[in-house]
C-alpha positions as CSV (number, residue, x, y, z in Angstrom):
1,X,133.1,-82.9,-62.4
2,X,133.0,-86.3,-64.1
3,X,131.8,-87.0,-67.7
4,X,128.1,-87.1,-68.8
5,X,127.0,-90.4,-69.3
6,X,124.2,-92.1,-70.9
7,X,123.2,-95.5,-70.8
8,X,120.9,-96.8,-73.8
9,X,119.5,-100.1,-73.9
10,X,115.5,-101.5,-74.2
11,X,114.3,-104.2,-76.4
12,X,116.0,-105.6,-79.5
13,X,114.9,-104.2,-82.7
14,X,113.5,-101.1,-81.0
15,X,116.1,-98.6,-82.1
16,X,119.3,-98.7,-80.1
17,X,121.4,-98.6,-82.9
18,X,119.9,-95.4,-84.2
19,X,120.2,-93.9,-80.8
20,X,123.8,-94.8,-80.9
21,X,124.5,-92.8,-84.0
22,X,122.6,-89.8,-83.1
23,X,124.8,-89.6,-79.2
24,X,128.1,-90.0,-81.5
25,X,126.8,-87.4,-83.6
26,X,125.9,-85.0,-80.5
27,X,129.7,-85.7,-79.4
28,X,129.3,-89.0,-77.3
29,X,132.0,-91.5,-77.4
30,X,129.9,-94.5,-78.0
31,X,130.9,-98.1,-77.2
32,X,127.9,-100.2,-78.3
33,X,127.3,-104.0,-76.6
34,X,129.3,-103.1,-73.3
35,X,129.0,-105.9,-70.6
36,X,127.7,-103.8,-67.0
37,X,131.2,-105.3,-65.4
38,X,133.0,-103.0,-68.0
39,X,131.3,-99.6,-67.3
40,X,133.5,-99.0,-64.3
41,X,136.6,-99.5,-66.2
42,X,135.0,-97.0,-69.0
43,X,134.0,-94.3,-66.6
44,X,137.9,-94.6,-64.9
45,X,139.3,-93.9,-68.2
46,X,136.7,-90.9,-69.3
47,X,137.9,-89.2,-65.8
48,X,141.3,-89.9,-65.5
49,X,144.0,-86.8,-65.6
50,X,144.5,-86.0,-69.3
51,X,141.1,-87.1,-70.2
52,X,139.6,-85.5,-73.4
53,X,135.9,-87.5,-73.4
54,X,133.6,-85.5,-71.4
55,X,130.2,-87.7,-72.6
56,X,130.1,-91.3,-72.9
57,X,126.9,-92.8,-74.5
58,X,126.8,-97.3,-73.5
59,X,124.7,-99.8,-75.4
60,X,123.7,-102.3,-73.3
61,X,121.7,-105.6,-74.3
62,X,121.1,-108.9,-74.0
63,X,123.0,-110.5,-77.0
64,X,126.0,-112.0,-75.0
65,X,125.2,-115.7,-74.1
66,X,128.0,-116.0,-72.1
67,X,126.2,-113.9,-69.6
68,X,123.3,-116.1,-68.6
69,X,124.8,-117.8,-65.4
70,X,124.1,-121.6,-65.5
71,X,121.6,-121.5,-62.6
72,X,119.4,-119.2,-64.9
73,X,117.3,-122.0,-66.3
74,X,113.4,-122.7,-65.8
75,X,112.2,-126.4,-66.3
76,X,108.2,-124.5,-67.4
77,X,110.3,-123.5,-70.4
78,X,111.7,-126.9,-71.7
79,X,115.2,-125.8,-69.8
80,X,115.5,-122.4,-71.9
81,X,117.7,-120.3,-69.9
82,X,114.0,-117.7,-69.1
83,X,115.4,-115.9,-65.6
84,X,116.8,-112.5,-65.3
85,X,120.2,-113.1,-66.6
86,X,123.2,-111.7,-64.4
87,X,123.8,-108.9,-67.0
88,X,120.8,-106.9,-65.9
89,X,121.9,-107.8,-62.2
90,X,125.1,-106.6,-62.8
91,X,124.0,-103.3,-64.6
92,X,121.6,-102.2,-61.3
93,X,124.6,-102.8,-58.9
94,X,127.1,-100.7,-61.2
95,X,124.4,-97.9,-61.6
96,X,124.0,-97.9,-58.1
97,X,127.9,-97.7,-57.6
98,X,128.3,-94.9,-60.3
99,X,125.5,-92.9,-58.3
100,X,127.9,-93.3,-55.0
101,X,130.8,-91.6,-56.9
102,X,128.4,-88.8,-57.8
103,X,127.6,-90.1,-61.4
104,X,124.4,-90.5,-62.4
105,X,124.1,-91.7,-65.9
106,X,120.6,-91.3,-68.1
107,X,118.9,-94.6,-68.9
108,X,117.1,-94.4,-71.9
109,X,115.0,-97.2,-72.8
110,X,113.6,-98.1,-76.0
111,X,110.6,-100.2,-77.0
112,X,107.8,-100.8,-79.7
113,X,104.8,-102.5,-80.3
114,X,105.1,-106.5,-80.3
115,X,103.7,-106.0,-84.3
116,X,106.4,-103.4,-85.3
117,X,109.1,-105.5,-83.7
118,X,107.8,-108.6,-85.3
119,X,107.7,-106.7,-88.9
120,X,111.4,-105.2,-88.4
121,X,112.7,-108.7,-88.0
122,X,111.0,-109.8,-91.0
123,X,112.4,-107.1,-93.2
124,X,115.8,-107.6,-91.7
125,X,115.7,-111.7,-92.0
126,X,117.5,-111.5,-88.3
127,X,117.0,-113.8,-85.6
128,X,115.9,-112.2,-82.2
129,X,118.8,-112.5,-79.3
130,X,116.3,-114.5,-77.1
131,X,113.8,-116.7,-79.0
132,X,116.5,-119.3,-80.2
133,X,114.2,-122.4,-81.8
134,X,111.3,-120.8,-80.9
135,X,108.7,-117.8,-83.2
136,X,110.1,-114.1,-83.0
137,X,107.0,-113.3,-81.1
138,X,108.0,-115.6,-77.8
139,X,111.6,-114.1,-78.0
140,X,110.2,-110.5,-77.2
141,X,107.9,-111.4,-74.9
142,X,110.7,-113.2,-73.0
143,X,113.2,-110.0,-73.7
144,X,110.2,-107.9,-71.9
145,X,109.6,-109.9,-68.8
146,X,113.4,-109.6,-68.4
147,X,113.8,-106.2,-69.1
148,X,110.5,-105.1,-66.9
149,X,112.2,-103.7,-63.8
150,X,115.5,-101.9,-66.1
151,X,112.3,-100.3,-67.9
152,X,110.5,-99.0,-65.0
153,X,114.0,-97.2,-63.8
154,X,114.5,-95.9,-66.7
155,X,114.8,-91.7,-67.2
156,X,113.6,-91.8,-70.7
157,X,111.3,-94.4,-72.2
158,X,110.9,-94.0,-76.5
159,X,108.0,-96.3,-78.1
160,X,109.5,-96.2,-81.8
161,X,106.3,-98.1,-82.7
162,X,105.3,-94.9,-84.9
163,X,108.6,-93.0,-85.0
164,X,110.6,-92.8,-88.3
165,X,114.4,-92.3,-88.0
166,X,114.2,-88.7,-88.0
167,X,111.8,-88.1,-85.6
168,X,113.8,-90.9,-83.1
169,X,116.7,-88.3,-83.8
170,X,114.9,-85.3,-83.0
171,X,113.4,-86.5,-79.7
172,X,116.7,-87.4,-78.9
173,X,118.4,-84.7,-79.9
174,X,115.9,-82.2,-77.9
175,X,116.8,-84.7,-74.4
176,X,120.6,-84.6,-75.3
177,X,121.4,-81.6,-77.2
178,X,122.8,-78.7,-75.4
179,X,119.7,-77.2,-73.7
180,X,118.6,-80.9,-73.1
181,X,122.1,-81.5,-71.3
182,X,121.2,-80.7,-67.6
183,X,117.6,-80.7,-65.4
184,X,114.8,-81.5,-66.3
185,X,113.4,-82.5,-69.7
186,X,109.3,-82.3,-70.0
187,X,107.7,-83.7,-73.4
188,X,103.9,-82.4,-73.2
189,X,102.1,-85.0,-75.0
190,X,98.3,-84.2,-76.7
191,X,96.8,-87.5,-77.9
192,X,93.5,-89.0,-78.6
193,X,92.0,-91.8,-77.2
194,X,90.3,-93.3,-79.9
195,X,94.4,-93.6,-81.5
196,X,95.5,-95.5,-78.2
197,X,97.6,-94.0,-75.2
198,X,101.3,-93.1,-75.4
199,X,103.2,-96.0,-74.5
200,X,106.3,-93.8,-72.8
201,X,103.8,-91.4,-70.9
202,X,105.1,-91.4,-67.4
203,X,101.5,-89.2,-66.6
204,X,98.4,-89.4,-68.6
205,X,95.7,-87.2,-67.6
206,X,92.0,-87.2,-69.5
207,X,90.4,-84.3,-70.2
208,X,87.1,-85.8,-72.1
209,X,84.8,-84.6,-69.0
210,X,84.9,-80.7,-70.8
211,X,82.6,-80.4,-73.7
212,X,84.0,-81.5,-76.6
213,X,84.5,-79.1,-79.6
214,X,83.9,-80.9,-81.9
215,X,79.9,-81.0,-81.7
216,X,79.6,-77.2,-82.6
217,X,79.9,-76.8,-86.2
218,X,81.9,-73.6,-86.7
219,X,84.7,-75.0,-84.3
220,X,84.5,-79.1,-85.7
221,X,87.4,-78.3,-88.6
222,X,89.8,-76.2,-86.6
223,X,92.5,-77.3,-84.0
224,X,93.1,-76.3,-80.4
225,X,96.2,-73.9,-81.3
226,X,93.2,-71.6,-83.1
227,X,92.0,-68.6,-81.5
228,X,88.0,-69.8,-81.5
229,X,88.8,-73.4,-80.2
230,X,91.0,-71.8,-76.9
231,X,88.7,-69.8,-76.1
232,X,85.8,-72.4,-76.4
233,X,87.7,-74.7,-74.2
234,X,89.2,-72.1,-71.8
235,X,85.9,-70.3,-71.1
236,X,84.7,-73.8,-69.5
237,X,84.1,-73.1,-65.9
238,X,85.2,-76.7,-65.3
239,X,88.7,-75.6,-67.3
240,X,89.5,-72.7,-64.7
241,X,89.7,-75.4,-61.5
242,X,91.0,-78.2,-63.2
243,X,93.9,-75.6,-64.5
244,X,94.5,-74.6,-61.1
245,X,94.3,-77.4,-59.3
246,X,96.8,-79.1,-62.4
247,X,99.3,-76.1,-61.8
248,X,99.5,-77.0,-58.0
249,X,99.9,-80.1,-58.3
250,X,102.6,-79.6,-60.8
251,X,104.2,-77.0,-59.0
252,X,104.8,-79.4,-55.7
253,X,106.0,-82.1,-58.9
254,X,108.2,-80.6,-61.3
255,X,110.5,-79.3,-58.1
256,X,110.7,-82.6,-56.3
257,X,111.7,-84.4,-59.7
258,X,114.4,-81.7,-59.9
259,X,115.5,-82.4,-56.4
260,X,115.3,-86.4,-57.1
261,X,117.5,-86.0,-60.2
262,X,115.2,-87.4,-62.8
263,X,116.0,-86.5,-66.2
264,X,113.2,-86.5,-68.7
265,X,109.1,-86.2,-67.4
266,X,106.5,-87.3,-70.3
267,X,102.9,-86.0,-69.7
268,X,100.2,-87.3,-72.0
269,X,97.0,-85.0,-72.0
270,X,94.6,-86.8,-73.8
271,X,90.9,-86.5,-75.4
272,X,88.6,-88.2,-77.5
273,X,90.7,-87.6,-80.9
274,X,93.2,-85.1,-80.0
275,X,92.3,-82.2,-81.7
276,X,90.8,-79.9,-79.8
277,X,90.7,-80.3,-75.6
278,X,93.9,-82.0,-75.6
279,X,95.7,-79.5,-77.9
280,X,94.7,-76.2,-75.9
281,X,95.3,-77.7,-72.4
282,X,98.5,-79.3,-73.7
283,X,99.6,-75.8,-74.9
284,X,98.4,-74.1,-71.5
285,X,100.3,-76.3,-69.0
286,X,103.4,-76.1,-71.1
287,X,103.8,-72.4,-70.5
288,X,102.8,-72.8,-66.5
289,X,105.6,-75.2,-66.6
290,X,108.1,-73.1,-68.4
291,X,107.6,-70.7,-65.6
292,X,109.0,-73.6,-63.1
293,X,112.3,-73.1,-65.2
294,X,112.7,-76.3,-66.6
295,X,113.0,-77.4,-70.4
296,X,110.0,-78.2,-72.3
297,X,108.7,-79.4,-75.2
298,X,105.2,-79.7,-77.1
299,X,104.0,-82.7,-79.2
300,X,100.8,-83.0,-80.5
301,X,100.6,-86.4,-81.9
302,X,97.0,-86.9,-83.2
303,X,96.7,-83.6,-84.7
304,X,95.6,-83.6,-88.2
305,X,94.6,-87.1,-88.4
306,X,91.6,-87.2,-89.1
C-alpha cells in the first residue's frame, strides 16, 4: 500500500500556504512549489524499502517562469506568454501515471472571489505570479483561464472568499483528518439565495418552490433546526416526494462516486435566505446519507444572518 498523497494547488493568493501548514500539522510531509516532473521522483522515495513517510501533501503553482515553454506565447496579448504553460501539462500526465501505479492523490483546489484576491494583494504589497506590467486584476483572470480544466478535476474545491484561517483549517481538517482519510467526504451545504451560491458546490439544488416560513409569524424568528420550523416544512406534501425522489437519486449517486474514487462531494441546498427550508432539508438528507456509510458533514452558512 503506497503513501497517501495530496496535491494542493488553485489560484495565487487563495490559501495554499495555509493549506500547507495545516497537512504538516495533520502529519504530511509537505514540499511546497514542486515542479509535476518531480512528483514521480517524490512518490519513489515515500515508497521505497525503509520508508517512514506514509502522507505526502505537494504545492503546486504557477510561480516558476522557467516553466512556460517558448512556443507558449499569444500575439492578442502583446507577446505575454497567456497559453496553458507546460507545468499544468505535465501535472495531468503525472496524475494520470500515479493513478496507473495504483495512486491516486487528492487535488484540492483553492480559489476566491476576484475582490478578495485583489484586497489580499494589496495588504500584502505582492505582485501576482502572472500579471507582470499589467493591474493585479488581469493576472488572476489570466491564472483562471489557465487553471480552468486543473479546477474542474479537482476532488475538493475551497472558495476562501469568506473563510478566515480557522475555518480554512477546520474544513480541511474534517477532509484530511483521520475519519476524513479514506471514501467519501460529503459537506451538506444550506445557503440562501439572496447571499449568492456557493462557489465549490459540486450540486446545488433549490428548494424555494415549498412555502416559505418565513411569512407565518410565529415561525419568521426561528431556524430550521427548531422543532416548529421542521415540522412546518416536513408536513409539505410537496416535501414527502421531493425527499423521496432526492434519496433515490442519491442513493444510485453516493455509491457510484465511491466506486469512481472521488474524494470529497459538496451539495448546496439552497432557499431564499437560508434559514428555514434550506436548514431542515439540509439536516434531513444528511442523515439519509449517513445511512449510505459515508462521512458527512453539515454547514449551514446563512444561518443567523439576518
Amino acid at each position: 500500500m503506497g503513501p497517501q498523497l495530496a496535491i494542493i494547488t488553485g489560484l495565487s493568493g487563495a490559501g495554499r500556504t495555509t493549506a500547507a501548514k495545516v497537512l504538516e500539522d495533520l502529519g504530511y510531509f509537505v514540499i511546497d512549489n514542486l515542479p509535476p516532473s518531480l512528483i514521480g521522483r517524490v512518490v519513489d522515495l515515500a515508497t521505497a524499502p525503509g520508508s517512514t513517510v506514509d502522507r505526502v501533501a505537494l504545492v503546486v503553482d504557477v510561480r516558476g517562469k522557467d516553466l512556460w515553454p517558448p512556443e507558449a506565447v499569444d500575439q492578442s496579448f502583446g507577446g505575454r506568454r497567456s497559453r496553458q504553460p507546460k507545468f499544468f501539462g505535465d501535472l495531468r500526465v503525472t496524475l494520470s501515471t500515479l493513478g496507473g501505479r495504483g495512486l491516486r492523490p487528492r487535488v484540492v483546489f483553492l480559489e476566491a472571489s476576484d475582490e478578495s484576491l485583489v484586497k489580499r494583494y494589496d495588504a500584502a504589497r505582492r505582485v501576482h505570479p502572472l500579471s507582470g506590467p499589467d493591474r493585479v486584476t488581469e493576472g488572476i483572470a489570466r491564472e483562471r483561464r489557465l487553471l480552468a480544466d486543473l479546477r474542474a478535476e479537482a476532488d475538493l474545491v475551497i472558495d476562501t472568499t469568506d473563510t478566515n484561517v480557522h475555518e480554512l483549517r477546520d474544513r480541511l481538517v474534517d477532509a484530511f483528518g483521520e475519519e476524513g482519510t479514506a471514501g467519501l467526504f460529503v459537506n451538506i451545504v444550506s445557503f440562501g439565495f439572496k447571499n449568492g451560491t456557493p462557489r465549490d458546490a459540486d450540486i446545488i439544488l433549490d428548494v424555494r418552490f415549498l412555502p416559505n416560513p418565513h411569512w407565518i409569524d410565529e415561525l419568521r424568528p426561528l431556524t430550521g433546526l427548531d422543532a416548529p420550523v421542521r415540522d412546518y416544512v416536513l408536513g409539505q406534501p410537496e416535501t414527502g416526494v421531493f425527499l423521496e425522489r432526492l434519496f433515490a437519486l442519491f442513493d444510485v449517486m453516493v455509491p457510484a462516486f465511491v466506486k469512481e474514487g472521488k474524494h470529497y462531494l459538496t451539495i448546496a441546498m439552497g432557499c431564499t435566505g437560508g434559514k428555514h427550508r434550506s436548514v431542515v432539508l439540509a439536516e434531513r438528507l444528511a442523515t439519509h446519507v449517513r445511512t449510505l456509510d459515508v462521512a458527512v458533514q453539515v454547514d449551514h452558512r446563512d444561518r443567523g444572518k439576518e
